[in-house]
ROZA-248264 format. One line per 4 residues: their letters; for each residue x negated, y, z of C-alpha. Coordinates in nm, 4 decimals, always signed. Each point is the difference from the previous one (the first is absolute). Example, Ala and Ser with C-alpha at 12.3 -4.5 7.8 and 13.67 -1.06 7.14 Angstrom:
BEGIN
as) -1.2300:-0.4500:+0.7800; -0.1370:+0.3440:-0.0660
end
This chain:
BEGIN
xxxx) -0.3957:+0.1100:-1.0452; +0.2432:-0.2184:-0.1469; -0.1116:-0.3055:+0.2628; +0.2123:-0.1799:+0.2483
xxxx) -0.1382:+0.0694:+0.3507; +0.0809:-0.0387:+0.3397; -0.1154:+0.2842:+0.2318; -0.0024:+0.0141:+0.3827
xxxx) +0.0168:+0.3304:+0.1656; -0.0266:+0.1705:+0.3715; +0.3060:+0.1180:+0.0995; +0.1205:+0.1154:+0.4027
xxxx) +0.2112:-0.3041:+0.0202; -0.3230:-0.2123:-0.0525; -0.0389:-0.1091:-0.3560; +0.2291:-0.0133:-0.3346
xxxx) -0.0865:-0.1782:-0.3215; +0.1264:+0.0587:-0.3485; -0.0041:-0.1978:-0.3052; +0.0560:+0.0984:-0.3484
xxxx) -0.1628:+0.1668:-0.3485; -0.2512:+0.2627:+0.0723; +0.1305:+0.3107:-0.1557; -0.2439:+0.2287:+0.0749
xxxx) -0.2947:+0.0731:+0.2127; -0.0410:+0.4013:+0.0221; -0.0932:+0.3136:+0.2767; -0.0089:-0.2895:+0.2443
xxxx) +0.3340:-0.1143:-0.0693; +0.0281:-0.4338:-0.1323; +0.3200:-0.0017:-0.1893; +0.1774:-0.4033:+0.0459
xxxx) +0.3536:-0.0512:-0.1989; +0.1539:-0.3129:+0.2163; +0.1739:-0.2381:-0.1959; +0.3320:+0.1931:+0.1112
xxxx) -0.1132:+0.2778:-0.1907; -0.0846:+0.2551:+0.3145; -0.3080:+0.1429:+0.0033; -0.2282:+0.0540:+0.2854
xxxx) -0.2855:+0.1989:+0.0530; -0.2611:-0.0449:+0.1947; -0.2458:+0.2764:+0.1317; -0.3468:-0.2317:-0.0545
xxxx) -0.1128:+0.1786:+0.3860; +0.2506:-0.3003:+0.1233; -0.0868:-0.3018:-0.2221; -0.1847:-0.2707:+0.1398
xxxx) +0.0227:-0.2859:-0.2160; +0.0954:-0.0269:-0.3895; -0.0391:-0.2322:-0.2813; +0.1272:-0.1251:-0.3237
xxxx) +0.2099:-0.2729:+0.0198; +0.1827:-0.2363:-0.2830; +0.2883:+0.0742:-0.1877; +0.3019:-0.1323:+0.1070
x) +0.1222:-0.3291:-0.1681
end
């Protein structure tokens, strides 16, 4: 929690990605606050790829 990460995620469309501060990570559900301040969740059935990436400068 607290991290940077960039997550990549099955969607119908294909695939979507999402980068941002790892909220939360709970009942499945990955919690990422984009630098916009939305949050999106992510059921972990659907991620495929994550990892924590650097700040931003």
């Amino acid at each position: 929690m607290g991290k940077r990460v960039t997550t990549r995620r099955k969607v119908p469309e294909g695939f979507r990605d999402a980068v941002g501060e790892l909220e939360f990570w709970r009942d499945g559900v990955l919690g990422v606050r984009r630098r916009d301040g939305s949050l999106v969740e992510i059921d972990e059935r659907t991620l495929v790829a994550a990892k924590v990436v650097p700040g931003r400068a």
